[in-house]
N, CA, C and O atoms as a GROMACS GRO file, in nm:
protein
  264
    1UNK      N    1 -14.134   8.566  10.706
    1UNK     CA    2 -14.122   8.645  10.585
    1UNK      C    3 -13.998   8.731  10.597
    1UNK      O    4 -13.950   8.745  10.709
    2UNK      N    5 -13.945   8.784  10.500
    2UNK     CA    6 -13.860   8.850  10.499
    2UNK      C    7 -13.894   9.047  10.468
    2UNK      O    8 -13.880   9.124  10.373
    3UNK      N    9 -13.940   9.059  10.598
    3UNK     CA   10 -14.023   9.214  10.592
    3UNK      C   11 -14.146   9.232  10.585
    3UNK      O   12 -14.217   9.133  10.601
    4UNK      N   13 -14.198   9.343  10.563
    4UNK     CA   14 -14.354   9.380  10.503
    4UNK      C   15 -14.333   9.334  10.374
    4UNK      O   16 -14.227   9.299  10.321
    5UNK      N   17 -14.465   9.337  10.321
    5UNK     CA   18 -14.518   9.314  10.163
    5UNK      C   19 -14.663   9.346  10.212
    5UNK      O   20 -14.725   9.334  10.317
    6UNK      N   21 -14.697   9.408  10.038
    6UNK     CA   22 -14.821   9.442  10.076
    6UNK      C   23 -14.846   9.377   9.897
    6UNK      O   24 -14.763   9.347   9.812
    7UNK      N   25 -14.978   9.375   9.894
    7UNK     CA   26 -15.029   9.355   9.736
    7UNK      C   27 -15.191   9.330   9.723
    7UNK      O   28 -15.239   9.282   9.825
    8UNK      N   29 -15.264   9.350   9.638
    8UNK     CA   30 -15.372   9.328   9.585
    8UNK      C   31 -15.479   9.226   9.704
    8UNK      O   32 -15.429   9.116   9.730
    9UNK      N   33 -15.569   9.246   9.747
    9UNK     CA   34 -15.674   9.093   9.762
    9UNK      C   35 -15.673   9.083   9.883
    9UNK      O   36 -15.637   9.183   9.946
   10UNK      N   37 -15.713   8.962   9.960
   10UNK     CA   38 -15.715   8.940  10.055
   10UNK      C   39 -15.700   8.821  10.150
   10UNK      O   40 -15.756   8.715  10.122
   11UNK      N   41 -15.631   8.833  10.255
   11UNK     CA   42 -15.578   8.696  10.306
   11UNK      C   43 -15.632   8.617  10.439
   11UNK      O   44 -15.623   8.678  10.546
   12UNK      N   45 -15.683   8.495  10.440
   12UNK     CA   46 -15.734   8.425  10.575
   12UNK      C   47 -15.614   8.306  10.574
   12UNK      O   48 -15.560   8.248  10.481
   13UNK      N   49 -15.597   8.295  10.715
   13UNK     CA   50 -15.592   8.120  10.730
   13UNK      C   51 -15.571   8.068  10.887
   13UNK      O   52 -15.601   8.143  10.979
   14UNK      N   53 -15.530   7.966  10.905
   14UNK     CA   54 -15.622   7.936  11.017
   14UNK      C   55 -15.430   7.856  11.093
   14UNK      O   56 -15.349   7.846  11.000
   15UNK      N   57 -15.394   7.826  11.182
   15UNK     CA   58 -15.264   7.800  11.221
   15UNK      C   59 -15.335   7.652  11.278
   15UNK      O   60 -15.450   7.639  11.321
   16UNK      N   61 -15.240   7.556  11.268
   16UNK     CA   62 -15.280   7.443  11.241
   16UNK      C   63 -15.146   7.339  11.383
   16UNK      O   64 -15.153   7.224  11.427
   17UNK      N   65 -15.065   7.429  11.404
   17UNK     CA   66 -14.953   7.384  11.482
   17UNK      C   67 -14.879   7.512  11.539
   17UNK      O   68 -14.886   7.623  11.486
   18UNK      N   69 -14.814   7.485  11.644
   18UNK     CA   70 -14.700   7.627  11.716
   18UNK      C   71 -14.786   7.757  11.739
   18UNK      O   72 -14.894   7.786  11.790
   19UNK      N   73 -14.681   7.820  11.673
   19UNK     CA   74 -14.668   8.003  11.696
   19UNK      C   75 -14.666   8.047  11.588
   19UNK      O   76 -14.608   7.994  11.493
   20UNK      N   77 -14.748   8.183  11.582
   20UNK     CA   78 -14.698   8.281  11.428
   20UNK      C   79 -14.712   8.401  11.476
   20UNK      O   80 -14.822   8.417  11.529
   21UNK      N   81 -14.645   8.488  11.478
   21UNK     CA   82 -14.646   8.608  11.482
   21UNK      C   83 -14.684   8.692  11.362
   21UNK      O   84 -14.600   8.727  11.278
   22UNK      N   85 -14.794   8.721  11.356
   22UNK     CA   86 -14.815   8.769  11.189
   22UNK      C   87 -14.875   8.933  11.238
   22UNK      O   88 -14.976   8.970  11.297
   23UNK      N   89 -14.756   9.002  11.180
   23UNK     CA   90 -14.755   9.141  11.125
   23UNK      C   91 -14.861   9.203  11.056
   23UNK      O   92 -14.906   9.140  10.961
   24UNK      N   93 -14.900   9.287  11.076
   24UNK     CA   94 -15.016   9.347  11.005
   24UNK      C   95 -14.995   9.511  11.041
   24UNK      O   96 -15.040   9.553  11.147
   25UNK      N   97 -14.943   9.578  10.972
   25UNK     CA   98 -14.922   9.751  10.952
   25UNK      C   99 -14.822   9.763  11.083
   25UNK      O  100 -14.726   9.686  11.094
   26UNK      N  101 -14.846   9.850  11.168
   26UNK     CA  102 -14.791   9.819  11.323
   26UNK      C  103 -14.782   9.756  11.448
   26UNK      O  104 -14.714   9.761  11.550
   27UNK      N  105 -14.897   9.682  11.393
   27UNK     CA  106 -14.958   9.554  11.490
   27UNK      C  107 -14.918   9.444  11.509
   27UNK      O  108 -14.932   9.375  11.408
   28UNK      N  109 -14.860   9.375  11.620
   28UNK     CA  110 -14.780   9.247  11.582
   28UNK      C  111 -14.889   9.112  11.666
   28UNK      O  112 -14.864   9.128  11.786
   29UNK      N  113 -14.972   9.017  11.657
   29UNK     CA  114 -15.085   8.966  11.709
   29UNK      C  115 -14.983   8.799  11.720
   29UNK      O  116 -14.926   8.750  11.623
   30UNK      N  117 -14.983   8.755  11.822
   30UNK     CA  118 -14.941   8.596  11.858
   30UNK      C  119 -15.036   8.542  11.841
   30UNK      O  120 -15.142   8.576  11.892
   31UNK      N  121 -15.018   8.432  11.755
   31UNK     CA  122 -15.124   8.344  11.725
   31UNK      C  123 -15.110   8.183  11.747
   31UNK      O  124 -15.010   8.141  11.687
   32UNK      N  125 -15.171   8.096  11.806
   32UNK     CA  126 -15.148   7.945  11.829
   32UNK      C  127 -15.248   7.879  11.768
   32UNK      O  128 -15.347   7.928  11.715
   33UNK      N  129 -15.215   7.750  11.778
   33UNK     CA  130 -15.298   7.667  11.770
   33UNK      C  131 -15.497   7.665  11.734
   33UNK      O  132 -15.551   7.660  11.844
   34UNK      N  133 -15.562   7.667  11.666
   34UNK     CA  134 -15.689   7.688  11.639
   34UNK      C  135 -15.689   7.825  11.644
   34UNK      O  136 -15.780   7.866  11.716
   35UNK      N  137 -15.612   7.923  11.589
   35UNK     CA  138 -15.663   8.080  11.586
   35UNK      C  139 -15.650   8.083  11.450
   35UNK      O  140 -15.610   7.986  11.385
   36UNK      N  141 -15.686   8.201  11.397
   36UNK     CA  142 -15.746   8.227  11.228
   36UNK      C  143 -15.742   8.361  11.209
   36UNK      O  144 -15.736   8.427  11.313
   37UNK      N  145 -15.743   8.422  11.104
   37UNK     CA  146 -15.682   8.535  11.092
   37UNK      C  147 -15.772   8.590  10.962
   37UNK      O  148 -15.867   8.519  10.928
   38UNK      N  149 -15.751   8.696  10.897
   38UNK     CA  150 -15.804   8.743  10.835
   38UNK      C  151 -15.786   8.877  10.751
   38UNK      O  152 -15.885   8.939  10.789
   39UNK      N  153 -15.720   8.959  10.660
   39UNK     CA  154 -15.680   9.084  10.662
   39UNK      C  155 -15.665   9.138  10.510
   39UNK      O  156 -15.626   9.049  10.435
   40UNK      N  157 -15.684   9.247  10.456
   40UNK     CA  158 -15.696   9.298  10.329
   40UNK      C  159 -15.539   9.308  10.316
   40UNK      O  160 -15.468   9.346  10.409
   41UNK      N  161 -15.496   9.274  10.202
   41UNK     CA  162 -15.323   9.225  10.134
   41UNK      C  163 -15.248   9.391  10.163
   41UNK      O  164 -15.144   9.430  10.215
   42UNK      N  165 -15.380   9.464  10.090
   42UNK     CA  166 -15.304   9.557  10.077
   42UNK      C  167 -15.240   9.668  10.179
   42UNK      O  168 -15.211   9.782  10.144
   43UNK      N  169 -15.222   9.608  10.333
   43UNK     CA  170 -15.202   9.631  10.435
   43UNK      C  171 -15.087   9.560  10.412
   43UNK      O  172 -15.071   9.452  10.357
   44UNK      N  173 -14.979   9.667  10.485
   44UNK     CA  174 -14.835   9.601  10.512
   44UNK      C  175 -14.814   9.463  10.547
   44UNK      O  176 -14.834   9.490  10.666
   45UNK      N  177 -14.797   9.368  10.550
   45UNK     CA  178 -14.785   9.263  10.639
   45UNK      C  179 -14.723   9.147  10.629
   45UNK      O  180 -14.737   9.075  10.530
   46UNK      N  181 -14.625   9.106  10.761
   46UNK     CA  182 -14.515   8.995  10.720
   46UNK      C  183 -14.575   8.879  10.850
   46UNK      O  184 -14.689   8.892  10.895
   47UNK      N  185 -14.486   8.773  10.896
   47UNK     CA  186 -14.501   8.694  10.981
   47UNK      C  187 -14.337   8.616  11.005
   47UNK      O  188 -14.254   8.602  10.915
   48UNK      N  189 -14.323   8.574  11.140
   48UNK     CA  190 -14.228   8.545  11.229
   48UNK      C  191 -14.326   8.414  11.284
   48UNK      O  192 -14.446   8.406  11.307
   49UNK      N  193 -14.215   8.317  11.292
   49UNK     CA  194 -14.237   8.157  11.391
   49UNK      C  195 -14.103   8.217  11.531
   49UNK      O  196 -13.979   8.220  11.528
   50UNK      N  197 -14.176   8.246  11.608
   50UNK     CA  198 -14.096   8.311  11.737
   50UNK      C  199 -14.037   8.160  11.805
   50UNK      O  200 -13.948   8.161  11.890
   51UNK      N  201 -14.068   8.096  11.780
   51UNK     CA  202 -14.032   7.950  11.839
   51UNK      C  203 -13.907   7.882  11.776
   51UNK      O  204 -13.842   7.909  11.675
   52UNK      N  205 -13.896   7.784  11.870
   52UNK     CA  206 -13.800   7.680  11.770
   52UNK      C  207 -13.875   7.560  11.712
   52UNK      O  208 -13.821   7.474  11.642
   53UNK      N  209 -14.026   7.564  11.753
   53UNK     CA  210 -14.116   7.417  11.729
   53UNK      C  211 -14.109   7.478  11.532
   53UNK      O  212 -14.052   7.570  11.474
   54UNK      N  213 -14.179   7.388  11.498
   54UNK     CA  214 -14.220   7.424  11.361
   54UNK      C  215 -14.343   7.476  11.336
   54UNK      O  216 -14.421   7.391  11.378
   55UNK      N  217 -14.402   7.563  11.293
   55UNK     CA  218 -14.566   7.642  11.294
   55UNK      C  219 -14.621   7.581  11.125
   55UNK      O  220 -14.555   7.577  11.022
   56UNK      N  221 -14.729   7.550  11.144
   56UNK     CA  222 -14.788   7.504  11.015
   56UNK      C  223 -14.919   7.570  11.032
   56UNK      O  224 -15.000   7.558  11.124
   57UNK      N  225 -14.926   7.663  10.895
   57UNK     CA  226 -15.009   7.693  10.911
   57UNK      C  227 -15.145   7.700  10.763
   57UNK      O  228 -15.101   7.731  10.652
   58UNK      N  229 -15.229   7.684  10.771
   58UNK     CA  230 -15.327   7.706  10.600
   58UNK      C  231 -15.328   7.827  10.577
   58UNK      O  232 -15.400   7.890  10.654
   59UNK      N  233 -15.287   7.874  10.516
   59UNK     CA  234 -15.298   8.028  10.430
   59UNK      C  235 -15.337   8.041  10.297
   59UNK      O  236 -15.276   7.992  10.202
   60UNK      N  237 -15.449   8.116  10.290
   60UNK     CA  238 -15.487   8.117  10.155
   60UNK      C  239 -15.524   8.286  10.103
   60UNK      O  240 -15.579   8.370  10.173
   61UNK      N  241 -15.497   8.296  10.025
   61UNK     CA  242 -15.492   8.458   9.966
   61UNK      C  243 -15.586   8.487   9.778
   61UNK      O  244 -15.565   8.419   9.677
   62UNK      N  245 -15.644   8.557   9.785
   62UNK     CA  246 -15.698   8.582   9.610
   62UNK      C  247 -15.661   8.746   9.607
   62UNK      O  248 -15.638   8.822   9.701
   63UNK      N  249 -15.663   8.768   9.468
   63UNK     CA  250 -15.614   8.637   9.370
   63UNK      C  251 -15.474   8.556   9.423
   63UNK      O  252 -15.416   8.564   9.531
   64UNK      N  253 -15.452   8.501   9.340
   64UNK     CA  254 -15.385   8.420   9.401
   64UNK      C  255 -15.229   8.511   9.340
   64UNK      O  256 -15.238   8.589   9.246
   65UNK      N  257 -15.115   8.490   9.400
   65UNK     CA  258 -15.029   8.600   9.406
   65UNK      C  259 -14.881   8.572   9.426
   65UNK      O  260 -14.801   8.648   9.480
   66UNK      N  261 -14.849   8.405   9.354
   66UNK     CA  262 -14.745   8.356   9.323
   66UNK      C  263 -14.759   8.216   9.320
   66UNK      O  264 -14.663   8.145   9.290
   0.00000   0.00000   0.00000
């Protein structure tokens, strides 16, 4: 991502390949392969692929928010 964003709702998803570094207020949590996540939007929050592999991950958010 390009920074924090925060907005409305709430977001899960589950990393499906690699690395994600996903941001949440001041908290920065490494995440791989079969980990899952979970967090109210309206909390600061961005994400980083710290790798050079490619990270794929399912993310899903409501409402829905582009």
């Amino acid at each position: 991502s390009d920074g924090l964003i925060e907005h409305p709702g709430e977001e899960m998803g589950y990393v499906l390949e690699g690395v994600l570094e996903l941001i949440i207020g001041d908290k920065t949590y490494t995440l791989a392969q079969g980990d899952s996540f979970h967090f109210p939007s309206h909390q600061p929050h961005g994400y980083v692929n710290p790798g050079e592999k490619e990270t794929r991950v399912l993310w899903v958010n409501t409402p829905v928010t582009f």
